[in-house]
C-alpha positions, 0 to 999 in steps of 0.5 A: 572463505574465512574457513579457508583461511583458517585451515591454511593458517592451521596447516602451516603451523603443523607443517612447521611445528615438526620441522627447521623448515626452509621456505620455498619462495618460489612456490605458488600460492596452490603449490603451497596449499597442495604441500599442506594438504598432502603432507596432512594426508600422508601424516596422518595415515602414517600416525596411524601406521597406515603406509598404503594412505600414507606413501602417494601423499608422501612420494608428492611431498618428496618430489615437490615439497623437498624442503617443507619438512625434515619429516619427510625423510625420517618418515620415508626411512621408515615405511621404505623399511617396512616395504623392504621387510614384507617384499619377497621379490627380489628385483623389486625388493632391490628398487626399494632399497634404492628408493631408500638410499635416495632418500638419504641423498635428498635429505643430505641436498634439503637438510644437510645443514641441520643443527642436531643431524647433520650430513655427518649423520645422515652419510652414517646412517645411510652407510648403515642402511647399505650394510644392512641390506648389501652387505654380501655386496663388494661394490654396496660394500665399499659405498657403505665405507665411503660413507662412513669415512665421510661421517667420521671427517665430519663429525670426528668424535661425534660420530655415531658408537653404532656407526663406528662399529661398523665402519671398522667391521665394514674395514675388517671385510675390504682388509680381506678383499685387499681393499683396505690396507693394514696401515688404513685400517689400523688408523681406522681402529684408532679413531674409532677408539678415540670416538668410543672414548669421547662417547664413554667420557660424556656418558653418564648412564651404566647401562649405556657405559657397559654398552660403549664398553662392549663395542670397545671390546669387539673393536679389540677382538677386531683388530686382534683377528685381523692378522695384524702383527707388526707389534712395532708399527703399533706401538709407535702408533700407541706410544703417540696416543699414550703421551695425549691420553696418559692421565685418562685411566679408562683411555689408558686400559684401552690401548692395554688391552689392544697391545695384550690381545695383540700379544704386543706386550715385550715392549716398554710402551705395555710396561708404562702404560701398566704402571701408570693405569693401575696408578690411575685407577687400581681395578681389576684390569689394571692389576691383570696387566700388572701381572703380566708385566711381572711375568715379563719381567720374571718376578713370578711372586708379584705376578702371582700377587698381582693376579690373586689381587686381579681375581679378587677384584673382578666381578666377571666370571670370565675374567676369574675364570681366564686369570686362574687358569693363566695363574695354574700355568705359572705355577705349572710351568715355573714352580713345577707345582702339580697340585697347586696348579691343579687346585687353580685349573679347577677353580678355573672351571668352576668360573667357566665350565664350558672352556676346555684349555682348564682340563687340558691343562689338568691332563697335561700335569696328570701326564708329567706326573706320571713318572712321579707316581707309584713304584713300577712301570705299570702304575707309571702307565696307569696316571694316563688314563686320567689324563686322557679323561680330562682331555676327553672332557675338554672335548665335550665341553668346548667344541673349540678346543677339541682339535688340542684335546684330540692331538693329546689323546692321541699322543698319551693314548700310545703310553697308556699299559698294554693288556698284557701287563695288565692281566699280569697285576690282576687288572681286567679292562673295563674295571674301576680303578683309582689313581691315588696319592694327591692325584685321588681320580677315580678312571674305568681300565683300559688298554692299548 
């Protein structure tokens, strides 16, 4: 008896070791005893990952000892997760996920109230249970977002960062079911942003900095291909959150690079908040959009210093790359500057040699050059076989500039000299050929 006992006393400090449990008064004496014998034999099969021992014991707690244990649930996520890997057929696979999302709803009727994980928590997790196995489906969709609002009005900015990336993803996909209106989303973006910038405040660790930061990024490139281009409604939106969020350097750089990638950059909203981030906190950024306020403005001689000043700054290759190619087309367009344009596409490239828009550019000031180089028609004519090799190799390097190259070759490829002025200057199709002056390209003759 006193062995029992023992035992009984011993079971109970288990059960309550691993949990903020809520005690059952109603409950037998043998009802008690039968919880604790069942949650030892469920738990310590699934120490052991022995799901098969583990999942009868289990269903018994689940369904008569719902709030012995918040373990309960954590451990039924995981070994419904594990059955929903291995299952192949689909009908039962499908009960399995119910099963699964049962769980969190119980969960939320026993320990909603938890102090480290609440609701809150728990409707977010089950919206990314939801997205994770339905997200092909509209109805489980929606389900899944009405979570994730739920989530967000409870816990506000202590929503999940993972959470939140997929609220505004699982938004992006009812925004194109017209279920989700541009209005609604855009104020989804915005909180999310507000969540991620709590997130990056409190953070400490680079690693995990570098990580909100990426899934700030996405967020932007989100709302930037959404289709929302109403520059005016944003900035009425932003211009609210700038004067909140105006002393905040990393806040600040957030909402630059929605309205930049929104190309929402004409207003005054984009000017103030320019100024002031690179005040706050004079990086690599903030000196990019300092350059772009610049060429707004025209002064072309700050934006190339602001630029250079960028450039010099940035530790990302992407970034160098992107910077010396907006600063060769400045130079192009403006100063009307061939080889210095080209000497800043170039070193584009060799930040990013897998982007085509560099050669492209390359080949576009080859074509304006060609009415500059050499003495006659026919070396006029010559400069558009380099050209058209820069477009070639737009094309196979970057498969998403190939639709740009492609309507270039075809444009240039009608100037280039015919056959017959070509035998006329010695010239035979097929051989090696040498565009000089600043230009110096080598290029194989060819012919319309």
């Amino acid at each position: 008896m006193k062995r029992k006992i023992l035992f009984a006393m011993l079971m109970i400090g288990i059960v309550f070791s691993y949990s903020n449990a809520q005690v059952q008064t109603e409950q037998s004496e043998s009802d008690s005893l039968e919880c604790l014998k069942n949650f030892s034999l469920y738990s310590l099969s699934y120490k052991k990952k022995m799901y098969n021992y583990a999942i009868e014991p289990w269903r018994d707690m689940f369904t008569n000892c719902p709030s012995t244990t918040v373990r309960i649930y954590s451990d039924g996520i995981n070994m419904y997760e594990h059955y929903i890997a291995k299952e192949k057929d689909s009908v039962r696979k499908n009960e399995l996920i119910d099963t699964l999302l049962m769980i969190y709803d119980q969960r939320i009727q026993y320990f909603g109230d938890h102090a480290k994980y609440p609701e809150g928590w728990i409707l977010g997790r089950k919206g990314l249970d939801i997205v994770r196995y339905r997200r092909n489906q509209s109805e489980a969709l929606q389900d899944a977002y009405d979570c994730f609002n739920a989530s967000y009005q409870k816990l506000n900015l202590k929503m999940e960062p993972l959470v939140a990336l997929n609220w505004i993803q699982t938004a992006n996909i009812l925004r194109e079911k017209e279920k989700v209106t541009p209005d609604e989303f855009l104020e989804i973006y915005l909180n999310v942003d507000d969540v991620l910038g709590s997130c990056i405040k409190k953070e400490t660790k680079e690693s995990k900095i570098s990580m909100l930061n990426k899934i700030s990024s996405t967020c932007v490139k989100i709302l930037s291909n959404s289709g929302f281009d109403n520059c005016e409604q944003l900035e009425n939106s932003m211009s609210m959150r700038y004067e909140v969020v105006k002393d905040d350097a990393a806040a600040v750089g957030r909402i630059l690079r929605l309205l930049n990638n929104l190309e929402c950059t004409e207003g005054v909203l984009f000017a103030k908040a320019a100024e002031q981030n690179y005040r706050l906190e004079p990086s690599d950024m903030a000196a990019y959009f300092l350059a772009k306020l610049f060429v707004k403005k025209g002064d072309l001689d700050k934006a190339k210093h602001y630029y250079n000043e960028a450039i010099s700054a940035s530790v990302m290759d992407e970034n160098k790359s992107k910077w010396y190619y907006e600063l060769a087309l400045i130079t192009f367009s403006h100063d009307k500057n061939g080889p210095k344009a080209r000497e800043m596409a170039y070193k584009s490239i060799q930040f990013n040699k897998t982007w085509g828009k560099p050669y492209i550019l390359i080949g576009n000031i080859y074509a304006q050059e060609s009415k500059n180089y050499g003495s006659n028609d026919f070396e006029h004519k010559t400069v558009y076989w380099v050209a058209l090799d820069q477009y070639k190799k737009a094309k196979n390097v970057d498969p998403e500039c190939s639709s740009e190259a492609q309507k270039q070759i075809s444009l240039y490829s009608q100037y280039m000299p015919d056959q017959e002025t070509g035998f006329f200057h010695g010239i035979q199709e097929g051989q090696s050929y040498t565009v000089g002056s600043w230009i110096n390209e080598e290029t194989v003759v060819r012919y319309r």
